[in-house]
N, C-alpha and C positions, 0 to 999 in steps of 0.2 A: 729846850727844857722839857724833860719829863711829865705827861701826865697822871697825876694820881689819883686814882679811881676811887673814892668815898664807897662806893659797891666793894662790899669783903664776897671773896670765893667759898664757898660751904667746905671742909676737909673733909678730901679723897671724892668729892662731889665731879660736876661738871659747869664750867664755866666758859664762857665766849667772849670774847674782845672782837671789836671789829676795828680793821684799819681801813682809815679812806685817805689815802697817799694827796698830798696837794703840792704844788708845785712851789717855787719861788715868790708867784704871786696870789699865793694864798688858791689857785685854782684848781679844781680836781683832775688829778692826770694818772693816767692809766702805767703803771710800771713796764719796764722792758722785762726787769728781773726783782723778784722780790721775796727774800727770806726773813727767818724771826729764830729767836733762842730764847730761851728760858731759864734765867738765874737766882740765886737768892741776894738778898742784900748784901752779901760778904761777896758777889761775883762769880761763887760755883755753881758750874751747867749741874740743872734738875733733870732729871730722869732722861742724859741722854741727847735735850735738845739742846743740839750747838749750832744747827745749822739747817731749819726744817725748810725745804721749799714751798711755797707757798703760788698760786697759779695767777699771774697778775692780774689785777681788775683794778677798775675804780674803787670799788668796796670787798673786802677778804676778810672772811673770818677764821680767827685762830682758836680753837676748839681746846682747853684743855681739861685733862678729866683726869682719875685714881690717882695714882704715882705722882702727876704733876702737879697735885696739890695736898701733897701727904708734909706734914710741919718735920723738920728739921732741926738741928740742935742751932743752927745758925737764926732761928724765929720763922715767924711765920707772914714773911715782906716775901713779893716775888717780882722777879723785873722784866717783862718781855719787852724785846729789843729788838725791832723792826730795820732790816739793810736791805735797800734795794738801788734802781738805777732806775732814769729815765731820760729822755728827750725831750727838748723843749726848743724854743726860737733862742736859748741862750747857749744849747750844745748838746752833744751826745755824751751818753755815762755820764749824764751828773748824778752825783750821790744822793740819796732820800736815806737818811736815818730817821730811827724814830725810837723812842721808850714809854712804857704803861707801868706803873708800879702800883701795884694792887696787896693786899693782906689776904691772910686765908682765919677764916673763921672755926675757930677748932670746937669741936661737938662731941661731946661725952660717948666713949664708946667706940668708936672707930679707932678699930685696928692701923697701927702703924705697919 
């Protein structure tokens, strides 16, 4: 299940999410491979990210700023979507999905 962030992103501002990958049993485990995209509620990629790489760690932050948070006729929901892989004592390439759905806070004045 998705988490949903109670924190709104400022528009056109800068905003950070952090992912911390946990494994099957709830443990923190470091990724093999690990990307994210950035959608709006309707499913269509925002500024671009479809498929950003991300450097694996235990903990990654996904940094988005201007464009990635300018409102859209589709509203102001946005869904980053975490795909990665890792190894554990149950195999190799198991999948880590993951999603954050967060709002954007619109602010008088800022140019679209």
């Amino acid at each position: 299940m998705a988490t949903i962030l109670s924190e709104k992103a400022k528009e056109r501002s800068t905003f950070a999410i952090t992912a911390a990958p946990t494994d099957s049993d709830g443990a923190a485990v470091t990724p093999t491979t690990m990307a994210w995209k950035l959608t709006d509620i309707a499913g269509n990629v925002i500024n671009g990210r479809s498929s950003v790489s991300l450097t694996p760690s235990t903990s990654m932050s996904i940094v988005l700023h201007g464009a990635d948070l300018a409102l859209t006729a589709t509203g102001n929901r946005r869904i980053v979507t975490m795909m990665g892989t890792y190894t554990s004592s149950l195999g190799v390439g198991l999948e880590l999905n993951d999603a954050v759905i967060f709002s954007i806070e619109p602010l008088v004045g800022i140019a679209d």
